[in-house]
N, C-alpha and C positions, 0 to 999 in steps of 0.2 A: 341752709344757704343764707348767705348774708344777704339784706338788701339796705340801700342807701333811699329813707322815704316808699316809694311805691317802686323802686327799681332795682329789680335783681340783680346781682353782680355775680353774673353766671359766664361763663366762656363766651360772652358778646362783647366788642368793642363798647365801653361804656364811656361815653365825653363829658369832662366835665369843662365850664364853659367859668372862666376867673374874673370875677368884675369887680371894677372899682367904682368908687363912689357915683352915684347919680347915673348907672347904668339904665340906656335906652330900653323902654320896653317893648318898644314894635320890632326893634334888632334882635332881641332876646326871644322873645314869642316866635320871631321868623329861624331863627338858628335852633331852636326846639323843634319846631315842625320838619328843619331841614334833617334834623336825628342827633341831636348833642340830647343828652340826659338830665344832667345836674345842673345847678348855679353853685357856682363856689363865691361868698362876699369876703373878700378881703378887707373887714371892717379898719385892719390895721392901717389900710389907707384913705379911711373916709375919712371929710373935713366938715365938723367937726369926728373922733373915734370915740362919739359918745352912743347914751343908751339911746336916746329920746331918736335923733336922728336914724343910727343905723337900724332902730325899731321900724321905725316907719318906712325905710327903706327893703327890710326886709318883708314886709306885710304887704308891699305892693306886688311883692313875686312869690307870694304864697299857691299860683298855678302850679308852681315846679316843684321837683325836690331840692332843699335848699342845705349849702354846706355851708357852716359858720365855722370861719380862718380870724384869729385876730394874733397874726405872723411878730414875734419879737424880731428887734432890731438885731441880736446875733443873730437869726438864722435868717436875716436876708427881709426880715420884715421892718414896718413901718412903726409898728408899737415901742414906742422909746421911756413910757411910763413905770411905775408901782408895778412890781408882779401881783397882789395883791388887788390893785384896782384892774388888774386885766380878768383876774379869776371874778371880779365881783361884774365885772362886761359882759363877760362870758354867759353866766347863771341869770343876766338879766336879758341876754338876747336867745337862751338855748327852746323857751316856750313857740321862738319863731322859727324856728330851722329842723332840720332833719338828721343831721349830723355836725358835728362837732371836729375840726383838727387841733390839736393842741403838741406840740412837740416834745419828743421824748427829753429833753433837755430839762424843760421847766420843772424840775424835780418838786420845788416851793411849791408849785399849785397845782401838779399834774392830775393827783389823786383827786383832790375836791373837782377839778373841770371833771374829769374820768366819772366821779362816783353823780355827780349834778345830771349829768349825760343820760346816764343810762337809769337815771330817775326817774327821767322822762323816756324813756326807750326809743334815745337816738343812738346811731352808729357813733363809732367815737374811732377817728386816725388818728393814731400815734406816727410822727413825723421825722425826719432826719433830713436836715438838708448841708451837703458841704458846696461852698462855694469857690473852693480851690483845685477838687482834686479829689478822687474817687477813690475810697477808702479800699482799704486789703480785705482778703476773701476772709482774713478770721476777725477784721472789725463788723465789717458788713453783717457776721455769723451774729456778734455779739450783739447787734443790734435787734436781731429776732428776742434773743434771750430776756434784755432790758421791756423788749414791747410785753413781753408774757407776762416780765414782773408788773409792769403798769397797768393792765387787764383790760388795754388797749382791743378792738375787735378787727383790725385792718393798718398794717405795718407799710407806713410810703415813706422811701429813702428817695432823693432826690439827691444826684452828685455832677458834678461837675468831669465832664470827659475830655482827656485832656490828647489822645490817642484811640487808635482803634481796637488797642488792648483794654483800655478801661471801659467802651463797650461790651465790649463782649463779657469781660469780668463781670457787670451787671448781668449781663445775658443768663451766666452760668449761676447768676446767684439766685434770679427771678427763677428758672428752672428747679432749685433746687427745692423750693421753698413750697414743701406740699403741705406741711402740719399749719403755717401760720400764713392766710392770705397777705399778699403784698400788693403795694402798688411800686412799681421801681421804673423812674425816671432819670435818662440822663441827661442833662443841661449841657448848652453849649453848641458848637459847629460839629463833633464830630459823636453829639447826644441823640443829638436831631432826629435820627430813626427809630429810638428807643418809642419815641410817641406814637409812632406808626407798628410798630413791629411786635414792641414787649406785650400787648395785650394778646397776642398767638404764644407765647409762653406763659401766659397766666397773669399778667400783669393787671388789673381789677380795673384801673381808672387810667384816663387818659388824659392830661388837660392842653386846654385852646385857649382864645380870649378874643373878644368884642371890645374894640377900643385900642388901649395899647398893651404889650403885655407884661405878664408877671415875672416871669422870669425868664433866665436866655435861655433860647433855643427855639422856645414854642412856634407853633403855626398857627398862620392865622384862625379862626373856627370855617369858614370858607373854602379853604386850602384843605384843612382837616378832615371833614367831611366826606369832600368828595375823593380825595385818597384811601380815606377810611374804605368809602361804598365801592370802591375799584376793590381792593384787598379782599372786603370781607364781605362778598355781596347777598350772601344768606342772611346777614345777621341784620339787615334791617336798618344799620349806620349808613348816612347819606342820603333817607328814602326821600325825602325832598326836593322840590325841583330847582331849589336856588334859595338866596336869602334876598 
């Protein structure tokens, strides 16, 4: 079984909770007791996206299990630098974190984040994200393929929903997908249940946000929760009594 830090990613709603720079820690500690799992840092959007900073930002949340994002500006992130100086961002914050995202795209540095990763035997997402429009059932397929070559341990597609066909196309692909865990998210007004729903097809992670969020569609972690603990109330998401 894969786990992310100390957390099983087993058939339980697993939240992960997206923060940008200088995220509150009494909000974060209270949405962790409320049943979110993860921190994901979007280091691509601290100011300064350096070591020294998002180091220290990171060591303050070392209570949780921590997922280090530093999102290029094609796939919807903040990182507009050197690929080269992202990989060397990476290797210099991976000693504080628990898992690693790096996108299937960065072909230039994917290996080196990949092989730095799992040096230290963190989880490592290979990522995909479209912002237009939800790819066909035999791109989507190809995307498993590509994570396998990358030796990627956890394959999240992130796509833009544009219709209630391009849900469910996720639907069927999260389904399908027994040999290579996924996270599959759909972005956008008609995505929106994928956060709530895709984790009962297998979907690994779920993400929220504290603040504002990352990208469209999301719920609040608030709102998250306690739809979560309606839904899935064996599983322990939402045991909190409020944030």
């Amino acid at each position: 079984m894969l786990h992310l830090g100390s957390i099983p990613l087993d058939d339980r709603p697993r939240v992960v909770i997206a923060l940008r720079d200088t995220p509150d820690v009494t909000g974060v500690r209270a949405a962790l007791e409320a049943g979110a799992d993860v921190l994901e840092f979007r280091v691509d959007q601290f100011q300064p996206p350096q070591a020294a900073h998002a180091r220290d930002v990171l060591r303050r949340f070392a209570f949780a299990p921590r997922l280090l994002t530093i999102r290029s500006a094609r796939e919807g992130g903040g990182w507009q630098g050197d690929e080269q100086e992202r990989a060397d961002l990476f290797e210099a914050l991976i000693p504080d974190a628990e898992a690693v995202d790096i996108e299937l795209s960065a072909t230039s540095i994917r290996d080196r984040v990949v092989a730095a990763a799992h040096a230290a035997n963190l989880l490592v997402i290979g990522s995909y994200h479209d912002f237009d429009a939800t790819p066909a059932a035999d791109a989507l397929n190809a995307l498993v393929e590509e994570a396998r070559r990358g030796g990627v341990d956890l394959l999240k597609v992130a796509a833009t929903c544009r219709t209630p066909e391009d849900l469910r196309r996720l639907a069927r692909f999260t389904l399908d997908q027994a040999s290579m865990p996924v996270v599959v998210i759909g972005m956008g007004a008609h995505g929106t249940p994928s956060r709530l729903f895709f984790p009962a097809l297998g979907s690994r992670l779920t993400y929220t946000f504290l603040g504002e969020p990352t990208a469209p569609g999301q719920l609040h972690c608030e709102d998250m929760l306690k739809y979560l603990g309606t839904l899935y109330p064996a599983s322990g998401t939402g045991k909190g009594k409020g944030m």
